[in-house]
N, C-alpha and C positions, 0 to 999 in steps of 0.2 A: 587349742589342739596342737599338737604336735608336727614337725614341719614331714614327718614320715608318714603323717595322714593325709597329705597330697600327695598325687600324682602327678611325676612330671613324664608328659607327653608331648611328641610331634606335632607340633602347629600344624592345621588342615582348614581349608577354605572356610571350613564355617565358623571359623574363630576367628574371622577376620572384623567382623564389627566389637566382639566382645572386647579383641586387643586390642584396637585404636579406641575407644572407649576408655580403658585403663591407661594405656600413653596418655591422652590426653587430662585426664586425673593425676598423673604422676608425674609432666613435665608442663603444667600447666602454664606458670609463671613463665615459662621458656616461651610458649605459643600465643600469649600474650602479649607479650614485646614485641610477637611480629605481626598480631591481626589484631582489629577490631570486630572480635567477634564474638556471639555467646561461645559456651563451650559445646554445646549442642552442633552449632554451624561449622564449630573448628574440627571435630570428629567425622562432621561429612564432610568436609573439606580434606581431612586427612585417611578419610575412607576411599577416595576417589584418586589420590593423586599416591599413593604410599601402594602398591600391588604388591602382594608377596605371590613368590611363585614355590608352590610345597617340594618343586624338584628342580629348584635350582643348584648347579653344584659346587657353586663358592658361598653360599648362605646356608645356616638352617636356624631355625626358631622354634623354641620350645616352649609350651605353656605349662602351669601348674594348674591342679584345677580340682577344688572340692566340691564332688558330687557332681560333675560335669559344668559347673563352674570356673571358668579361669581366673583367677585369682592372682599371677603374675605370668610373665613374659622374659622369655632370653632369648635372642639374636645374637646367633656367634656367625661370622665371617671369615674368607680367606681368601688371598690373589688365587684365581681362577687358571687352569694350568692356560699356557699361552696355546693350547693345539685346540682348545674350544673357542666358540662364537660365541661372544657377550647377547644373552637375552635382554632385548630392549623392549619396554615397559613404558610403550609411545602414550601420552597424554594430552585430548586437545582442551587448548586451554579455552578458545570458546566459549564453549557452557560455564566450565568453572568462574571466566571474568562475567560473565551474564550472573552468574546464581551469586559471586562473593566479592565483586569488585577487582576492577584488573589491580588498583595497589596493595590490598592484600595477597592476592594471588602474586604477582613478584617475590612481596618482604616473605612469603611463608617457602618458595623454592628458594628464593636466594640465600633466607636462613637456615633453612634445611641444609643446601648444599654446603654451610661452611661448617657445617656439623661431620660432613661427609669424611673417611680416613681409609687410605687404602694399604692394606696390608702389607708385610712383606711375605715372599714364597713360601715363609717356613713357619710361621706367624697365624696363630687365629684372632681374633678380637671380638669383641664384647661389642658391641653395637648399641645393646640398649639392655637395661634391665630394670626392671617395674613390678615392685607389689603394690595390689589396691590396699588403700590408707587402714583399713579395717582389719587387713592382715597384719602386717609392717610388726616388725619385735617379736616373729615369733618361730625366728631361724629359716625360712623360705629360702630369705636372699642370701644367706650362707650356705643352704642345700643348694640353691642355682649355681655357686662359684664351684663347689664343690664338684657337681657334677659337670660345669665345662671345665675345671683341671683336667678329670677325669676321660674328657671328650677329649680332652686337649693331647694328651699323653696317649691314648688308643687310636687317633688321628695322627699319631707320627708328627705333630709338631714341634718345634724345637721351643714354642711359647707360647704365653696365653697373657693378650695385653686390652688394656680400656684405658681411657681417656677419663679424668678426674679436675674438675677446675679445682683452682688451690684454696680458693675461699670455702671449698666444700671439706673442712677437717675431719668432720666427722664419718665421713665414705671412707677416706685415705686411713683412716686407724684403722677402719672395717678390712680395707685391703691388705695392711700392712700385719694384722693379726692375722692374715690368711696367708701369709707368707709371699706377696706381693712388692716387690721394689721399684722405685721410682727410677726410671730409664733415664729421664730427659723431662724439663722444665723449659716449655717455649712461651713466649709470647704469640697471640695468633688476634693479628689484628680485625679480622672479621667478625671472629666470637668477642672481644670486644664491643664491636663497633655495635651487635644486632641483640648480644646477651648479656654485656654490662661484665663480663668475667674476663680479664684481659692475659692470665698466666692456669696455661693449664698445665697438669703432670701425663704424661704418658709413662702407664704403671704396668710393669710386667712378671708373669708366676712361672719358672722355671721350675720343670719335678725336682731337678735339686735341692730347690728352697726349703721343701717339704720336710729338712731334715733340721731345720732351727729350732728343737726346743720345743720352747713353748707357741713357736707362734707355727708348728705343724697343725696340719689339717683336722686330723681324728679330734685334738682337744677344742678346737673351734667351729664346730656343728653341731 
């Protein structure tokens, strides 16, 4: 099928097990490094501690979804104006060390948080983006970029940035056909230490970019 025969739609409460279902499918190997656990147990583990809120107003999440199927997932992000109150998304850990072990409960917050990246004011970001294996190659995840440029540029910000490890080449071409440049090349000793990837790229899409040729938008969807 064609990536215009999904629907992509606002994320709502009830999509909240189908989506950690698919993250956990899509970053598996990541969640692996930090639990010993089936994938079953990591999905309610990350069902339970991962809370999206549908009206929050520095995130929103998008899903794709055939026949009310979700089928992939985008989390775009931005700093939260300073005149609002951060919604806090209290978690006892408790039960979770009861039901998964207090040291996987650590390694999977501590990992998580060095995944964590906070915006700049003017700045959206890609959080996460996810097609299940069964879709994958079949333009989804180029209709998703497509449409946060799109968010990106009618939201008034000045860019549209994600986070790419360097051993991942085959992303960074995906990005770089999409009119994406690499910002900056850091070392981040945490995503090292917990995901084995020690040099990641922060890659960002300026509307300007749009204007390169061959690597514009329109021919690469």
């Amino acid at each position: 099928m064609s990536p215009q025969s999904y629907d992509i739609v606002a994320y709502q409460e009830q999509d909240h097990e189908a989506v950690c279902k698919l993250l956990v499918e899509s970053f598996k190997a990541k969640f692996q490094v930090l639990v010993a656990l089936e994938d079953q147990d990591i999905q309610r583990l990350l069902m339970q501690v991962w809370v999206q809120n549908a009206n929050c107003i520095s995130m929103k999440q998008f899903v794709a979804k055939e026949n009310e199927d979700v089928v992939g997932v985008l989390s775009l992000k931005w700093k939260a104006p300073s005149s609002s109150l951060p919604i806090a998304n209290l978690i006892s850990l408790a039960p979770l060390i009861k039901q998964f072990g207090c040291f996987n409960v650590f390694k999977f917050l501590t990992g998580m948080h060095a995944l964590e990246y906070k915006p700049a004011i003017d700045e959206c970001y890609i959080d996460h983006l996810a097609i299940r294996s069964s879709h994958r190659n079949q333009g989804i995840g180029r209709r998703f970029l497509a449409f946060a440029q799109q968010f990106t540029v009618e939201s008034g910000f000045h860019a549209l940035t994600l986070h790419v490890a360097h051993k991942n080449q085959q992303a960074i071409r995906l990005y770089h056909n999409l009119a994406f440049e690499i910002e900056q090349s850091q070392y981040n000793y945490w995503r090292h230490f917990w995901f084995k990837e020690p040099v990641w790229h922060l890659m960002s899409w300026k509307e300007r970019n749009c204007n390169r040729g061959e690597n514009s938008i329109e021919q690469n969807i």
